[in-house]
N, C-alpha and C positions, 0 to 999 in steps of 0.2 A: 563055306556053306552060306547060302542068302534065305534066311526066312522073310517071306512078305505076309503082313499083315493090311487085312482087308479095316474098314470104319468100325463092322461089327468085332473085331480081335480088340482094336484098340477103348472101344468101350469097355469090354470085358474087362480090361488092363485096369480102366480107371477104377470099375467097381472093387475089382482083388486091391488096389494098394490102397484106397479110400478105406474100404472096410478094414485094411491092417492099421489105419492110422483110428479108425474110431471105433478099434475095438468089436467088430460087428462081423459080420459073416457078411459076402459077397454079394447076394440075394436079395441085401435088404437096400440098396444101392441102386439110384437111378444116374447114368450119368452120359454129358455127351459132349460131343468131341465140337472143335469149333477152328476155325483157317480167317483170320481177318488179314488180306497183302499189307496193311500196316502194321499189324501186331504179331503176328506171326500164327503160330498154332497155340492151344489154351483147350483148358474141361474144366467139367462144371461137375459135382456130381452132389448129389441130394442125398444124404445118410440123416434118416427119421427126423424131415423135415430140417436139417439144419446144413446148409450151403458151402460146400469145400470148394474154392478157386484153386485151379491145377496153374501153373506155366508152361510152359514150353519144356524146358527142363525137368520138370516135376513130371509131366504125359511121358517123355523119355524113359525116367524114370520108373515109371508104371509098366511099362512092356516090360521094361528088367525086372524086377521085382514078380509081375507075372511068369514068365520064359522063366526064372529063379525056382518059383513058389511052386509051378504046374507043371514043368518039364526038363528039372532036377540043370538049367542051364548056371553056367557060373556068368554072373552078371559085369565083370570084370573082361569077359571078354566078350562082350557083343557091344556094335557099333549101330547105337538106330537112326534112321534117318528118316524124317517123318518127309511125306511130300503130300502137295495135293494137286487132282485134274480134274477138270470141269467134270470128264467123264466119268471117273471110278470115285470122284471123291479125298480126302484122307483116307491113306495109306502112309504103312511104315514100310521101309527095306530093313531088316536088320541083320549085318554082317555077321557072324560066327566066327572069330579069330583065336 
């Protein structure tokens, strides 16, 4: 099974696992996704004023942890692949194995 994940899934992502890391509820989380061809993919997200830097691995990360948290997935088996197009933006594929 292939879930795609649209920029607004993958924000959502960053807020759920931001908020698990600082203790906080979801809501209270501004966060956004970021593509530099040098640096790869990166989030940023804002929990009450104080600034969490995602990685590449860490955004990865946050889909599992979301698809875990909201949709009872086991995060041991999904493969995410993040891409980005001029057109649609960041997007994830994430495989279901």
């Amino acid at each position: 099974m292939e879930l795609l994940f649209n920029e607004q899934d993958l924000v959502d992502s960053v807020c759920v696992f931001a908020a698990a890391k600082e203790y906080t509820n979801p809501e209270s989380v501004e966060a956004d996704v970021m593509f530099n061809p040098s640096f790869g993919f990166s989030a940023t997200a804002n929990v009450r004023g104080r600034i969490r830097n995602l990685s590449e691995q860490e955004l990865i990360d946050a889909v599992a942890v979301y698809l875990r948290d909201y949709h009872n997935f086991t995060p041991d088996r999904l493969l995410v692949d993040l891409r980005f197009t001029e057109n649609e933006g960041i997007m994830a594929s994430i495989q279901v194995r």
